[in-house]
N, C-alpha and C positions, 0 to 999 in steps of 0.2 A: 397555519405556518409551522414549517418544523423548527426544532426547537432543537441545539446540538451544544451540549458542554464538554469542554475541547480546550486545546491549548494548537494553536494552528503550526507547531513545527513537531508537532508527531507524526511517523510515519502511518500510526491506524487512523488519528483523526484524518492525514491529507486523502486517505483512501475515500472516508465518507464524505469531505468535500469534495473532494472531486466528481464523486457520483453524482451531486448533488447540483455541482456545477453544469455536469454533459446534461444533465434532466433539466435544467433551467427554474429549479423549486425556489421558491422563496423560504427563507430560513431566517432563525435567529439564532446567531453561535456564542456561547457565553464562555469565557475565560475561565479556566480550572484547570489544577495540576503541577505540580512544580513550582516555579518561583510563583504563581497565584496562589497554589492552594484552594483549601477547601474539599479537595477530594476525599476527607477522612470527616466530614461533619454526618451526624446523624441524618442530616436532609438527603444527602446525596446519596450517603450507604443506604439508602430505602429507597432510592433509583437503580442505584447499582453498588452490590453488594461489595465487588470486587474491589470499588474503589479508584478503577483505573479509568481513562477516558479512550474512545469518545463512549457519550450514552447521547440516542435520537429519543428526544419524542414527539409524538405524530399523532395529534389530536391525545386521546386517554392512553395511547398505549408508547412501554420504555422500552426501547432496546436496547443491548450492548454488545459490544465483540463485533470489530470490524469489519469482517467478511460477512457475519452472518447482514450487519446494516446495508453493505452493498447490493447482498442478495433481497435483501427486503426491498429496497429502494426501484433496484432494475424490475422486480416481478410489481407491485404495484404502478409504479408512475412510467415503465419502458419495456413493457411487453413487443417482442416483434424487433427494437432496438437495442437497448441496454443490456437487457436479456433477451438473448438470442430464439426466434419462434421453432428452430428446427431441434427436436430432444440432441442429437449426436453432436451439432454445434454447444447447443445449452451444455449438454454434460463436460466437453473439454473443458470450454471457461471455465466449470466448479471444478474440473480437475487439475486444474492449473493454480487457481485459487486455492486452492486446499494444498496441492507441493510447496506453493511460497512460502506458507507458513508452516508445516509440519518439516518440512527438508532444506530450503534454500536458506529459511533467514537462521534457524541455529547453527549452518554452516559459515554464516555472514558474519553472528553475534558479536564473534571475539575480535573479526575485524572493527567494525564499526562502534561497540563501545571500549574498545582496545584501544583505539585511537584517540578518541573524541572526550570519555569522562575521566582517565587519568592524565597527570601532568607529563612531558613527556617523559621524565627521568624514572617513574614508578608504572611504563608500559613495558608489557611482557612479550615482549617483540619474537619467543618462539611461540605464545601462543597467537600473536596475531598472524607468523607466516604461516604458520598451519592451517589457520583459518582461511586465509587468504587460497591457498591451495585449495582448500577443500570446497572454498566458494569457485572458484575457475572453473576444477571440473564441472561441477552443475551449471555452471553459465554454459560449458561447452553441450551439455544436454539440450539446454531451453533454445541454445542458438541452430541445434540439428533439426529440429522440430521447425522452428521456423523456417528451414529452408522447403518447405511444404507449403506453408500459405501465411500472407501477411501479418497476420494477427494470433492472439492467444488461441483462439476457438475456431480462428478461420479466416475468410476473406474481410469479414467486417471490422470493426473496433467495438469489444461489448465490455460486460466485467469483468472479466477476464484478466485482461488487460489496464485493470486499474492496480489492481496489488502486485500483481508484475513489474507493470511500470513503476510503481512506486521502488521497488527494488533494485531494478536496474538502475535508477537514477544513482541510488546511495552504491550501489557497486563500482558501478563508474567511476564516482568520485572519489571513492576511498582504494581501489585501487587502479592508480592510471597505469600501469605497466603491466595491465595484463596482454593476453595473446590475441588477435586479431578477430574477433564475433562476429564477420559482417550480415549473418540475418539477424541478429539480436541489434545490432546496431541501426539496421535498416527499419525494423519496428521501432525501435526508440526515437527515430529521426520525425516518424511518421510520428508518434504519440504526444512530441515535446511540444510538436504546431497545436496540438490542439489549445483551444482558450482556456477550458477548464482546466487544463494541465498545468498549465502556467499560472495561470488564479493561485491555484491553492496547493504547488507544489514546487514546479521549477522556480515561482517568481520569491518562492519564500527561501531564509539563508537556512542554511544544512546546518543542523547542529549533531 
């Protein structure tokens, strides 16, 4: 059984849930981080040094860092599925997966904890518009691409489209006045139905 310490309203834990959920694994997910704690004890920092969540583990072996657990997850337990069989599909999902996090979400940052971890009177409301811009145009990139085909990688739903999704949601919601995305919104329609989506992402509250 996997083994996942998490705190389940993190954007990188709901990534590894959710993978976890489309693959149907049996898991045990243990509370850590934030109002739990515990992320800073000597047991855990010998898990994972970093200190942050999630950390899988999978029989004897730890992993951390949340894209790289998706990609472990989908190449072990969803070959052909999760992970995509064909290299040129395979490679866009990790090149999608690798933009969320190197370009899209520090575009996002100053939105989302601009908003969310200060009071409202001590937010810096020019660096949230700014951010907010700066996230727009990239949604306007991710949404040209999808007028190509369904999903992150392709016709199918793989991994791709787990750190995406997870993005899109928190975009959405923190800014509703943006300009009209209809492929980006047409995947997201497609993505929200799923079960695991909703498990361990839509069904939990945004913080």
């Amino acid at each position: 059984m996997l083994k996942v310490w998490s705190r389940k309203n993190s954007s990188n834990v709901q990534k590894v849930m959710w993978a976890i959920g489309e693959l149907g694994l049996a898991y045990e997910r243990i509370d850590l981080g934030l109002e739990f704690g515990g992320n800073d004890t000597p047991a855990y920092l010998a898990m994972n040094p970093t200190g942050l969540v999630p950390t899988l583990i999978d029989g004897d072996f730890i992993l951390w860092e949340s894209n790289s657990i998706v990609r472990y997850l989908a190449n072990r337990y969803g070959q052909g599925t999760l992970e995509p069989a064909d290299p040129k599909t395979r490679a866009l999902a990790n090149q999608w997966m690798d933009w969320q996090m190197s370009t899209f979400l520090p575009a996002f940052w100053d939105v989302f904890h601009g908003l969310v971890r200060p009071s409202p009177e001590k937010r810096n409301h020019a660096a949230i518009a700014e951010a907010k811009a700066k996230a727009v145009a990239l949604a306007k990139i991710f949404d040209a691409e999808l007028a190509h085909h369904a999903y992150v990688g392709g016709d199918a739903f793989s991994m791709g489209d787990i750190p995406m999704g997870i993005r899109i949601y928190r975009f959405r919601q923190r800014i509703p006045d943006r300009p009209a995305l209809p492929h980006m919104e047409r995947c997201y329609a497609a993505i929200e139905k799923r079960p695991a989506y909703h498990e361990h992402v839509g069904g939990i509250p945004l913080t």
